[in-house]
MIDOSE-1310 file (N, C-alpha, C; in nm, 2 decimals, decimal comma, always signed):
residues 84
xxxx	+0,08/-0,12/+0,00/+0,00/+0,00/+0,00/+0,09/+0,13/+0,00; +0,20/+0,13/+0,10/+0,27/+0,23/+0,11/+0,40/+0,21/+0,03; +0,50/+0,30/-0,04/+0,63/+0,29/-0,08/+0,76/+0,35/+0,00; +0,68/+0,44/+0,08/+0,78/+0,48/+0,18/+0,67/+0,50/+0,32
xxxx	+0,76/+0,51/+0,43/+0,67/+0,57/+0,58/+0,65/+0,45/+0,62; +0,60/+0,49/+0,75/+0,61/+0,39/+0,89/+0,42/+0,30/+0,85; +0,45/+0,17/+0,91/+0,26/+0,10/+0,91/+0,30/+0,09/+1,09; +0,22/+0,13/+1,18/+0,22/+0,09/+1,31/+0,10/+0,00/+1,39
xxxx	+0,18/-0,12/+1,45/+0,03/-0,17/+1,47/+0,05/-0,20/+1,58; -0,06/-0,15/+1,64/-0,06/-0,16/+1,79/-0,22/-0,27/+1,84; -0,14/-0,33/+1,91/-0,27/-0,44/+2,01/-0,29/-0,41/+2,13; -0,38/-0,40/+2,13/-0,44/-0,46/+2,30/-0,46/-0,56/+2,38
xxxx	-0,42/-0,64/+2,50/-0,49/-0,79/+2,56/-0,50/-0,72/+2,66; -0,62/-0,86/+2,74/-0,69/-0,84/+2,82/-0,70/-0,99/+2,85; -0,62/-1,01/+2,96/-0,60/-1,12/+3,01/-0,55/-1,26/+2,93; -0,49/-1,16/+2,83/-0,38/-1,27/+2,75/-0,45/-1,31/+2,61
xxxx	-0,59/-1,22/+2,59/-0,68/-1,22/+2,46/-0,62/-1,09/+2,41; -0,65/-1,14/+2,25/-0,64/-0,98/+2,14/-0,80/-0,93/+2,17; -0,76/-0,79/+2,27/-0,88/-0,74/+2,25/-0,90/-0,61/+2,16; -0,81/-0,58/+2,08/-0,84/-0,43/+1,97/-0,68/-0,43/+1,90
xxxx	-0,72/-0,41/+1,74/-0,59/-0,38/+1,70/-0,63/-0,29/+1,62; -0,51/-0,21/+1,64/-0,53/-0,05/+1,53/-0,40/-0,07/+1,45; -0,41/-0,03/+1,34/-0,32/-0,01/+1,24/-0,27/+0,18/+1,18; -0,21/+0,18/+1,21/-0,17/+0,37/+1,17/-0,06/+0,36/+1,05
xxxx	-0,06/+0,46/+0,99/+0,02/+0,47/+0,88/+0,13/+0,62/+0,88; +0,18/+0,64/+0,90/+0,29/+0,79/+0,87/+0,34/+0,73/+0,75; +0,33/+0,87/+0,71/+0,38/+0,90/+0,52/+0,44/+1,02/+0,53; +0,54/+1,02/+0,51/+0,64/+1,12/+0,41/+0,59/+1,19/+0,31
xxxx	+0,60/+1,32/+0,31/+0,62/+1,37/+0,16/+0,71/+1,46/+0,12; +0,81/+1,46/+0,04/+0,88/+1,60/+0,02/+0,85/+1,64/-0,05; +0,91/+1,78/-0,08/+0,79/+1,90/-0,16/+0,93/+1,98/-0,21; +0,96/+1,99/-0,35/+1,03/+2,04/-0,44/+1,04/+2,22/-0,37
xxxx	+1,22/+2,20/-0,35/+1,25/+2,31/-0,33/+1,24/+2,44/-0,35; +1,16/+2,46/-0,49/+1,13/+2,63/-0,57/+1,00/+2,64/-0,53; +1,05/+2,75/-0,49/+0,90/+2,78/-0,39/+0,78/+2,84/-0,45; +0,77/+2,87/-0,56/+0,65/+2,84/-0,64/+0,58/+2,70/-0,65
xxxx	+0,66/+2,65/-0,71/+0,59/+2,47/-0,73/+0,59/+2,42/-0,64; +0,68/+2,45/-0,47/+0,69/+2,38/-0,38/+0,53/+2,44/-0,31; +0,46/+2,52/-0,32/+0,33/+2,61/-0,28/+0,21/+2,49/-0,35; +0,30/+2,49/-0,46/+0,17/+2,38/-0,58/+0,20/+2,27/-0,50
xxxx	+0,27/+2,18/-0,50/+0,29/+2,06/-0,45/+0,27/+2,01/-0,33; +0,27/+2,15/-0,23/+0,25/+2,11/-0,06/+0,07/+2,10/-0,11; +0,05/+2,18/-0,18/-0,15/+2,21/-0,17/-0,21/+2,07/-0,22; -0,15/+2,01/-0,35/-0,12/+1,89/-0,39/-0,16/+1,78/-0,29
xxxx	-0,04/+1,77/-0,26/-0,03/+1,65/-0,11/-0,15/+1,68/+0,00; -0,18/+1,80/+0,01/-0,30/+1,83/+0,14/-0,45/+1,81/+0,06; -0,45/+1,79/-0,08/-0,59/+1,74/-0,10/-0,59/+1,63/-0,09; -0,49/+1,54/-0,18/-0,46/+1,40/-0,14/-0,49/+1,35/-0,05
xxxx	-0,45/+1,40/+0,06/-0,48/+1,37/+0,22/-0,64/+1,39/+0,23; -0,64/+1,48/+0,16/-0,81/+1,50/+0,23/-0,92/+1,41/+0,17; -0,91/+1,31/+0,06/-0,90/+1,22/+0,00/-0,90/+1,09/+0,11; -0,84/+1,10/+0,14/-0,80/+0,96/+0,26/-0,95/+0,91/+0,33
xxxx	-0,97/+1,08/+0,37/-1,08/+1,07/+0,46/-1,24/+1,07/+0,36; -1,25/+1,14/+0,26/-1,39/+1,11/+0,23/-1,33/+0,97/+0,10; -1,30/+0,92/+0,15/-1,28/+0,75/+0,03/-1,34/+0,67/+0,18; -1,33/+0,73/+0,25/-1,40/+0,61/+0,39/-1,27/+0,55/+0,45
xxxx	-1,10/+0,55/+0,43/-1,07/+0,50/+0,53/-0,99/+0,54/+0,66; -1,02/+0,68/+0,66/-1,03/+0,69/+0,77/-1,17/+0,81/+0,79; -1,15/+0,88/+0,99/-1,22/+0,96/+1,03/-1,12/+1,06/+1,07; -0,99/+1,01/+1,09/-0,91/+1,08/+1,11/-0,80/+1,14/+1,08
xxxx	-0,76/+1,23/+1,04/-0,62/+1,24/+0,95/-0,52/+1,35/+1,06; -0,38/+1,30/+1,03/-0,31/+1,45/+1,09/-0,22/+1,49/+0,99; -0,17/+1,60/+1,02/-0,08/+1,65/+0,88/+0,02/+1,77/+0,98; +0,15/+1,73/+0,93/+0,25/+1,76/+1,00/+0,33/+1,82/+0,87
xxxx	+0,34/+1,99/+0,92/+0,39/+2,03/+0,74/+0,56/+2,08/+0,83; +0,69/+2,06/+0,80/+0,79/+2,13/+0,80/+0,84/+2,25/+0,73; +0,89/+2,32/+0,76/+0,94/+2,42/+0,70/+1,09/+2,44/+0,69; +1,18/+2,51/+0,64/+1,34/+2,52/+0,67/+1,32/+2,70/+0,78
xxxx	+1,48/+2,70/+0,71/+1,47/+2,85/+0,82/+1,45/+2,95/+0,75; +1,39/+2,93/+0,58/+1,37/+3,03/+0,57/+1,24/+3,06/+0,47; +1,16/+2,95/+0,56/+1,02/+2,89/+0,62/+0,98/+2,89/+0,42; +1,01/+2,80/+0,39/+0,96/+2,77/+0,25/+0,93/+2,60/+0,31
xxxx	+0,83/+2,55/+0,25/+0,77/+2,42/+0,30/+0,88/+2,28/+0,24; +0,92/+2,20/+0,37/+1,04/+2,07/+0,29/+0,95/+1,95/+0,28; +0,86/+1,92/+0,39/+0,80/+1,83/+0,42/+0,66/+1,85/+0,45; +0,55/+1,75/+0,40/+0,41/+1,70/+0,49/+0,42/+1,52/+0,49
xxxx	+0,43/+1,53/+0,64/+0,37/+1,40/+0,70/+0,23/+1,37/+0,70; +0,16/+1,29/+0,69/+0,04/+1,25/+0,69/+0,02/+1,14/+0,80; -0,07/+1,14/+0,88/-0,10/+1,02/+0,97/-0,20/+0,98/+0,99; -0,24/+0,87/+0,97/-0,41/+0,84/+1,00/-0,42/+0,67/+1,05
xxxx	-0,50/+0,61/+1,09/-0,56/+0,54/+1,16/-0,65/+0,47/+1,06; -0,59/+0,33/+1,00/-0,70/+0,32/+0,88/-0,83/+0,20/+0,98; -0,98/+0,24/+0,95/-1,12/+0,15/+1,01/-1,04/+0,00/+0,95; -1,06/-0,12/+1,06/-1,06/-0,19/+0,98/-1,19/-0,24/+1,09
């Protein structure tokens, strides 16, 4: 599903039963250095993202945008929680 970025899966027990597993996903994105296109391509990646959530798999999305120091955008992380 993913080509780069973290899948995290976390379980629950309860008295030595699987009682809940959640699955999370962190994604990477980097965003072309010229800060024109890099404006196009961060906005890009944030519909995408917003995509995630009305396709149904998730309810919840986060989005983690970096900047450098001389605050032009390098990165958006995406993180979400897919229903299973």
């Amino acid at each position: 599903m993913i080509d780069y970025g973290k899948r995290i899966i976390k379980e629950s027990y309860h008295e030595g039963k699987l009682q809940f597993t959640q699955v999370k996903y962190s994604i990477p994105m980097l965003i072309d250095n010229n800060e024109d296109q890099g404006k196009s391509d961060a906005l890009s990646n944030i519909m995408e993202a917003l995509d995630i959530i009305t396709s149904g798999d998730t309810c919840e999305l986060t989005l983690n945008i970096k900047a450098d120091k001389k605050h032009v955008i390098t990165m958006i992380t995406k993180e979400f929680v897919v229903e299973e």
